[in-house]
C-alpha positions in Angstrom: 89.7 113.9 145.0 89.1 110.2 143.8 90.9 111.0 140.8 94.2 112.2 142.3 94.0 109.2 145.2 94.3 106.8 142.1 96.4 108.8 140.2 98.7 108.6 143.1 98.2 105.0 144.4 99.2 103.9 140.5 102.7 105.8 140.7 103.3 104.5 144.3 102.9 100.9 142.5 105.2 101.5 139.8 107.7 103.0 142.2 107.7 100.0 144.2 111.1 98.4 144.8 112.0 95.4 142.7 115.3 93.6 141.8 116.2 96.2 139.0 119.6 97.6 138.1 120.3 99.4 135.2 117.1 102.0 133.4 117.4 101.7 129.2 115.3 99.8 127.5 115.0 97.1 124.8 115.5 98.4 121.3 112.2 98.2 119.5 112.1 96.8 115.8 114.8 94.1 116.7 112.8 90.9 115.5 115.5 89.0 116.3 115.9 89.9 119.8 111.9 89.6 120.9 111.8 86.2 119.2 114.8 85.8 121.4 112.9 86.9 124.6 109.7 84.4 123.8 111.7 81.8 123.6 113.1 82.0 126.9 109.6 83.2 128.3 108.1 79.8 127.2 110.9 78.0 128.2 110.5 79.6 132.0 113.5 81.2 131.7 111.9 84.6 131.9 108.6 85.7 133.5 105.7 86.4 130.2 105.7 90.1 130.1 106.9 90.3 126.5 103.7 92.1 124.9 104.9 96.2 125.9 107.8 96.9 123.8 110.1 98.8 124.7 111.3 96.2 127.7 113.1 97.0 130.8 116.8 95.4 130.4 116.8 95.0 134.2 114.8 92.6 135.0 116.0 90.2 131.9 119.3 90.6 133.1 118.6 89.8 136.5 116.8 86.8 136.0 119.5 85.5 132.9 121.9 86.5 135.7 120.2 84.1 138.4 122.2 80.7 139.1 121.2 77.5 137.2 118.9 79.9 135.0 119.8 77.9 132.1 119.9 74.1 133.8 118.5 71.4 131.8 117.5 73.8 128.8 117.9 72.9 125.1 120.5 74.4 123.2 118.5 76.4 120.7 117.3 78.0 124.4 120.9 78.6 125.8 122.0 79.9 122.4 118.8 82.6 122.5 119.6 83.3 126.1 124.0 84.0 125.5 123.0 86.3 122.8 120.0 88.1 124.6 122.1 88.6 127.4 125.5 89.4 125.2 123.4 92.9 123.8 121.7 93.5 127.0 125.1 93.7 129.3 126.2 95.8 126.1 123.6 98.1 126.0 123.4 98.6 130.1 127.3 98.9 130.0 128.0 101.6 133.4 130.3 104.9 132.8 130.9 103.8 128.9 130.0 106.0 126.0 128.7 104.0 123.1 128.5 105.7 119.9 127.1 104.0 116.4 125.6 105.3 113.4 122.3 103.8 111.7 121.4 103.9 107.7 118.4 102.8 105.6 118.2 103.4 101.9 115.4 102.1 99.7 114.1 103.0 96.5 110.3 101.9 97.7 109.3 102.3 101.2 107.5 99.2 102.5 103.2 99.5 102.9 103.4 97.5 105.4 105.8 98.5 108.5 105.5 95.8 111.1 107.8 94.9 114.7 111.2 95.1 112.4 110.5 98.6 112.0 112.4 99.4 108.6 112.3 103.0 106.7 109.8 105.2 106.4 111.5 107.3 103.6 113.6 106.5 100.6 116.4 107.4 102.8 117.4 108.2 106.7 120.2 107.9 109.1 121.1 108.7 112.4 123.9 109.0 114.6 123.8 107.8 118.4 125.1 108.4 121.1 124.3 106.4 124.4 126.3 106.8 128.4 124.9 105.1 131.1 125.5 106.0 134.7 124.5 104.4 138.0 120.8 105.4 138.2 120.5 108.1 134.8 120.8 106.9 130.8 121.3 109.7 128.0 120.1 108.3 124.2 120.4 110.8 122.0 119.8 109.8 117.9 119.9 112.9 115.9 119.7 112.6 112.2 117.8 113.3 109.0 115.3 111.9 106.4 114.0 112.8 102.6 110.4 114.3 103.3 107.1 112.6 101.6 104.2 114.2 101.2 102.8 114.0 104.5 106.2 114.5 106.4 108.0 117.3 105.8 110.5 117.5 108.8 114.0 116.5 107.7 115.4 116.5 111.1 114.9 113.3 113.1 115.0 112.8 116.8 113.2 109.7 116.7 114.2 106.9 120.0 116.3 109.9 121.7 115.6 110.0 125.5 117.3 110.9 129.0 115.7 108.5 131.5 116.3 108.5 135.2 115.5 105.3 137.5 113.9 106.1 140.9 113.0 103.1 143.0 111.7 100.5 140.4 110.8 103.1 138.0 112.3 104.5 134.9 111.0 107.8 134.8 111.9 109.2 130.7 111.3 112.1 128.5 111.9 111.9 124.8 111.0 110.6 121.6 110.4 107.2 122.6 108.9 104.9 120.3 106.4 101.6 121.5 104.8 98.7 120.2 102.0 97.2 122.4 100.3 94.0 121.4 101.2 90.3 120.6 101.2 90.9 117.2 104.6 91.0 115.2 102.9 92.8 112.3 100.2 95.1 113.3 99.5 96.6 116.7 95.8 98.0 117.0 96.1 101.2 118.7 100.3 101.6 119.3 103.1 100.6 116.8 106.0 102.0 115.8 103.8 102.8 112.0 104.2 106.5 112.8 107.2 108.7 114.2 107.7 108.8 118.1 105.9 112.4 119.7 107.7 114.1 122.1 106.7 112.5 125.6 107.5 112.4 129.2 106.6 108.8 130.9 107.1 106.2 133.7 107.4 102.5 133.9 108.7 99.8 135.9 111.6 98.7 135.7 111.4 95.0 136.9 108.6 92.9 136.5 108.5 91.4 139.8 105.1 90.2 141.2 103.8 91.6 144.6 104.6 90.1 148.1 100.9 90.6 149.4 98.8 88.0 148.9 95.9 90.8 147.9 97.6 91.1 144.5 100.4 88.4 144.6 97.7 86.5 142.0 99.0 88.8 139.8 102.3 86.9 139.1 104.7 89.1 137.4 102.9 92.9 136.2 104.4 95.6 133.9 102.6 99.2 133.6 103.4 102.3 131.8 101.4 105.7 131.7 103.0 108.3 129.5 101.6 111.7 127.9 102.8 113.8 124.8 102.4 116.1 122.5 101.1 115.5 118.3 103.3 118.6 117.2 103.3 119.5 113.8 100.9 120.5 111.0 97.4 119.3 112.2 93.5 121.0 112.2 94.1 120.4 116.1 97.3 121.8 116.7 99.3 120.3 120.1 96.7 117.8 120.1 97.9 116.2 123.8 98.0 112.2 123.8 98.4 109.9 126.7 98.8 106.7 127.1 98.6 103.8 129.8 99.0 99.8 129.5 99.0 97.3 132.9 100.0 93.9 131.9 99.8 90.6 134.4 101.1 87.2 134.4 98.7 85.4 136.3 99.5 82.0 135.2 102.3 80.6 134.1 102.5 81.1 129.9 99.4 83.7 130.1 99.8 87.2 129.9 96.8 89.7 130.3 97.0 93.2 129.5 94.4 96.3 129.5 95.5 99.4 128.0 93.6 102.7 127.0 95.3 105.7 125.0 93.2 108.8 125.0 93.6 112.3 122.4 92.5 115.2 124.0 93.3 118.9 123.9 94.6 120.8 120.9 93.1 124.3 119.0 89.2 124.3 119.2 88.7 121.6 122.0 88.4 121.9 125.6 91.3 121.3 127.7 90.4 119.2 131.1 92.4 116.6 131.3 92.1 115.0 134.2 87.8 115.0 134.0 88.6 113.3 130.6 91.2 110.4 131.8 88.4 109.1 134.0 85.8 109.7 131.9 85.2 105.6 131.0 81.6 105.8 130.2 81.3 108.1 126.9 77.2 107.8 126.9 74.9 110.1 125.8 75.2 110.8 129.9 78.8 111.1 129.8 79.9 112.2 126.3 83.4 112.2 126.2 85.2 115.1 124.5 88.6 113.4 123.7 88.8 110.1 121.2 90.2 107.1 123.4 90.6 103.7 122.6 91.3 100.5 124.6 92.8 97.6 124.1 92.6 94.2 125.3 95.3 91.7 124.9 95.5 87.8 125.8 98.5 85.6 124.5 99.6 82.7 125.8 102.7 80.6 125.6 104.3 77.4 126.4 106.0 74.1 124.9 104.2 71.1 123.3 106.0 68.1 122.1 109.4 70.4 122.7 107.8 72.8 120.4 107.2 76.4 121.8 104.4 78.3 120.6 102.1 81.2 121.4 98.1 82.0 120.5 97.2 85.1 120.6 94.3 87.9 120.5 94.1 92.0 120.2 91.0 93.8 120.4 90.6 97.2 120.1 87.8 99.2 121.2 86.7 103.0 120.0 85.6 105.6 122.3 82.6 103.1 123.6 82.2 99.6 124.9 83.9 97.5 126.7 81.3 94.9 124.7 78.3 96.6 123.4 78.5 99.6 121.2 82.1 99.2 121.2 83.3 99.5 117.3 85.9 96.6 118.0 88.7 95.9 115.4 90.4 93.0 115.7 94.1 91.0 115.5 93.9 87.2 116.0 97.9 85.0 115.6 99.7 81.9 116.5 103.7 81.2 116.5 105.9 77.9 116.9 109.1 77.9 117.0 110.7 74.8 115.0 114.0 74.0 117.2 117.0 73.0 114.1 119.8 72.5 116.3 121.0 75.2 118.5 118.5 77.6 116.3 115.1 77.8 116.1 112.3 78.3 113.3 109.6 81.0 114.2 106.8 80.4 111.7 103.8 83.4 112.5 100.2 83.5 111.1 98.3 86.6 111.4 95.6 88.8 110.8 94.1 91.6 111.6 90.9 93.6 110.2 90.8 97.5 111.1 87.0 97.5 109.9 85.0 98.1 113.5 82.1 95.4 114.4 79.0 96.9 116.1 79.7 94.7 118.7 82.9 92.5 120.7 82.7 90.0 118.4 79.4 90.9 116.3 81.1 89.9 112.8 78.9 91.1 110.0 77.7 93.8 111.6 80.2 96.5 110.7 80.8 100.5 111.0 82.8 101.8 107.8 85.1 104.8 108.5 85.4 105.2 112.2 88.5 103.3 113.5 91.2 105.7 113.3 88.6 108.6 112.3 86.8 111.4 114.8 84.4 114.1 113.9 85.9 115.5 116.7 89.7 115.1 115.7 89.3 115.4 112.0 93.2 115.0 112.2 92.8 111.3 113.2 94.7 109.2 115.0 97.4 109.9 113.1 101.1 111.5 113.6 102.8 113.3 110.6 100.9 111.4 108.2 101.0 108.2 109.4 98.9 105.9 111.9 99.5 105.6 114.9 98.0 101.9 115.2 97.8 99.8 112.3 99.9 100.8 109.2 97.2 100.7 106.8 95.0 102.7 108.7 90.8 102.4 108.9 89.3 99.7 107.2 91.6 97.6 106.0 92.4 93.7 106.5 95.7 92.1 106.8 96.7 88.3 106.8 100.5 87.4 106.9 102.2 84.2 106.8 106.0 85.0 108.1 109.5 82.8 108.8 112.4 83.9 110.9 115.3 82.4 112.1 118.7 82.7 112.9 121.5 80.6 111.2 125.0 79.8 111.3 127.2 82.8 112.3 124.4 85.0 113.6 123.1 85.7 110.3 119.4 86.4 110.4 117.0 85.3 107.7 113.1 86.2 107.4 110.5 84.8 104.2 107.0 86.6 104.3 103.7 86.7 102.5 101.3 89.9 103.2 97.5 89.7 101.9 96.3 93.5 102.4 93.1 94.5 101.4 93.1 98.4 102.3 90.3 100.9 102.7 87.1 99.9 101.1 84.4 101.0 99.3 82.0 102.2 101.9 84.0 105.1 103.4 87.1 105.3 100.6 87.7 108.9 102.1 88.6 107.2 105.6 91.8 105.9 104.8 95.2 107.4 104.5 97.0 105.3 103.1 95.2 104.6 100.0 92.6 107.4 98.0 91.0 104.1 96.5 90.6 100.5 97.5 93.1 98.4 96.6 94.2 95.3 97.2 97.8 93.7 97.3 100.2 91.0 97.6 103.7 91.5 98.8 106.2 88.7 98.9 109.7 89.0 100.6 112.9 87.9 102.2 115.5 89.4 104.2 119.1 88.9 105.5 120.7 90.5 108.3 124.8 89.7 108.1 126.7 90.6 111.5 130.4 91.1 111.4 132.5 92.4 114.6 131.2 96.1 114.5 128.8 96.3 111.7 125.3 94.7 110.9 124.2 95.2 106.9 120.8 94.6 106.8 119.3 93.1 102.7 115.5 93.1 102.1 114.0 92.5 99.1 110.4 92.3 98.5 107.9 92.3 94.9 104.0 93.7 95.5 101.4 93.5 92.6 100.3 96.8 92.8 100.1 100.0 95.2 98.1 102.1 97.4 96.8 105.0 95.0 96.9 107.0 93.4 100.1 105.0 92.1 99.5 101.8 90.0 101.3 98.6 88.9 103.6 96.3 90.8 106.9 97.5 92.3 110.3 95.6 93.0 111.8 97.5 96.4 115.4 97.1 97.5 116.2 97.9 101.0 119.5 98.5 102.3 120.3 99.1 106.3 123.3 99.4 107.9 124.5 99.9 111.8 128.0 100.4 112.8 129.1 101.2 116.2 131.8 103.2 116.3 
């Protein structure tokens, strides 16, 4: 009876009423638009709730809708805000059917597939369609792809949805794709790396903090619990997979968040749901029969010398823990944004190392092969063929030195630098991504080019070699293109 008490008390939070209007969300894989959002979070413009992608349009609107929001701010921070809140009156537009149509064609798929979310094959495409009405939103993206050889479904679905708002909840069902974590090129244990499932969820809509002065130390909370379905070819087939991520603002530029995601189910595994969800412990007592992994995320934010910048931290614990026993992989960054007139420079360091300490932070002291790997799901955590966490899978290391900004005219511009060291020699099996170690350098740059109704997307990036069994450096064109119609 506990079980259901909390079950329930959680979706009574969610539903509670907050100053939100319209349901759809933030696109996620718009780089642009996120480093849009942290600007204006570290400016105070918006609460710092910016870590749980896809984001609730109604509460940035509202609060970039609030009088004297903008008062006294620089203009790189007015210029982030007019265009932030130029798409997001777009994209929440009442009783209007928006239709556009999405391309990406590359001759080498990129290894590494962080927040800007580009191909997965040589070539895909969608077309959308989106209509918004007072309290429901219809996205529906049907297209197709060229298959690989771990993805053989041409058809694609992925980011369709019909969402419904009730209270201060978006309640969805779809193929709704996420990214939580700080990080802008590897989340631990949710990315957009592999295909969205098919899913029902709920989420709040607004991020308002609570009245009571029990939890009003809060500050401004986000939470999202969802559950779907790994269809597809897979040892486990219908493996189930939930997820559920609570993020709080306690103090101002600090954002907390806890999340836990959880396989369970499928063809030669016990079904019980609900005794697994709140089944925490996994000792020898307690042994869990699902794989679960949770997360712990810390970034904070703010301005120094009229600089913004953010620090931030990912830790991701398997099936054990919180801080003992807890094969912890790891994602440590920093931002600043260099303000150049009414633009600004986001410069990003990060890395992350998918190879699981003993311990929290026992470095040194490492288990080889488990990360993404489960003697119980043999499958993985994986999703037709690809992780569903870090995009080169189990034991691997990742540092990445990135620029972004945005220039004259809207056009976008990005330089980055990718060290990736992936699988290793202790457990070469482990990873899918490469059948050997290997390790490799990958240089680009990237132009985004808006005109009225159209954005052409140019990337161009050079590695020194490739994940076998292929060999030798490649040069990779990629070529994207959205038009609304």
């Amino acid at each position: 009876m506990t079980c259901y008490r909390i079950s329930a008390f959680l979706v009574l939070l969610i539903l509670s009423i907050g100053a939100a209007d319209a349901a759809p969300w933030t696109p996620v894989g718009n780089s642009q638009l996120r480093s849009d959002i942290e600007i204006l979070a570290a400016a105070g413009v918006l609460d710092n709730i910016t870590t749980q992608w896809p984001l609730p349009w109604g509460g940035i609107l509202y609060r970039l809708g609030q009088a004297n929001a903008l008062d006294g701010q620089p203009a790189y921070v007015v210029a982030a805000a007019r265009r932030v809140e130029s798409l997001g009156r777009y994209e929440t537009d009442r009783d209007t059917a928006h239709f556009s149509v999405t391309t990406d064609i590359t001759n080498g798929p990129a290894v590494i597939r962080g927040f800007d979310a580009l191909g997965r094959q040589t070539a895909q495409g969608q077309g959308i369609f989106d209509y918004t009405w007072s309290s429901t939103a219809v996205h529906l993206a049907v297209g197709a792809q060229t298959t690989s050889r771990t993805d053989h479904q041409i058809l694609v679905l992925d980011g369709s949805y019909v969402a419904q708002r009730l209270g201060n909840a978006g309640i969805y069902a779809g193929y709704m794709p996420h990214w939580w974590g700080p990080g802008w090129n590897t989340a631990l244990s949710l990315s957009t790396d592999a295909r969205p499932f098919p899913q029902i969820g709920i989420t709040r809509i607004d991020t308002t903090a609570f009245s009571t002065p029990w939890l009003s130390w809060m500050g401004p909370w986000q939470a999202e619990f969802f559950i779907g379905v790994l269809d597809g070819k897979r040892i486990a087939r219908n493996t189930l997979f939930n997820g559920l991520r609570i993020s709080i603002n306690p103090l101002p530029g600090l954002e907390l968040a806890l999340a836990r995601t959880e396989q369970l189910c499928g063809t030669g595994h016990p079904c019980v749901p609900l005794a697994e969800f709140f089944n925490v412990k996994n000792d020898p007592l307690h042994n869990s029969r699902s794989k679960d992994e949770t997360n712990f995320d810390i970034r904070y934010t703010g301005i120094a010398r009229a600089i913004p910048y953010e620090i931030y931290m990912q830790v991701m614990d398997r099936d054990t823990g919180p801080f003992v026993h807890s094969d912890s992989s790891h994602l440590f960054g920093a931002s600043v944004w260099i303000p150049v007139s009414s633009s600004a420079v986001r410069l990003t360091a990060e890395y992350a190392d998918t190879i699981s300490t003993q311990n929290f932070f026992s470095f040194g002291k490492d288990f080889f092969g488990t990360t993404y790997t489960d003697y119980k799901y043999t499958d993985g955590w994986q999703y037709r063929g690809r992780t569903l966490g870090s995009s080169l899978g189990t034991d691997s290391r990742l540092a990445t030195l990135q620029a972004a900004w945005t220039g004259a005219h809207g056009i976008g511009y990005s330089i980055s630098y990718d060290h990736a060291a992936i699988g290793s020699p202790q457990a070469p099996a482990a990873n899918i991504v490469s059948q050997a170690p290997v390790t490799i350098n990958i240089g680009g740059v990237a132009v985004t080019l808006p005109f009225k109704a159209i954005n052409v997307g140019l990337a161009l990036r050079f590695q020194d070699d490739q994940p076998r069994p292929d060999r030798g450096s490649q040069a990779a064109v990629e070529i994207t293109l959205q038009r609304r119609l």
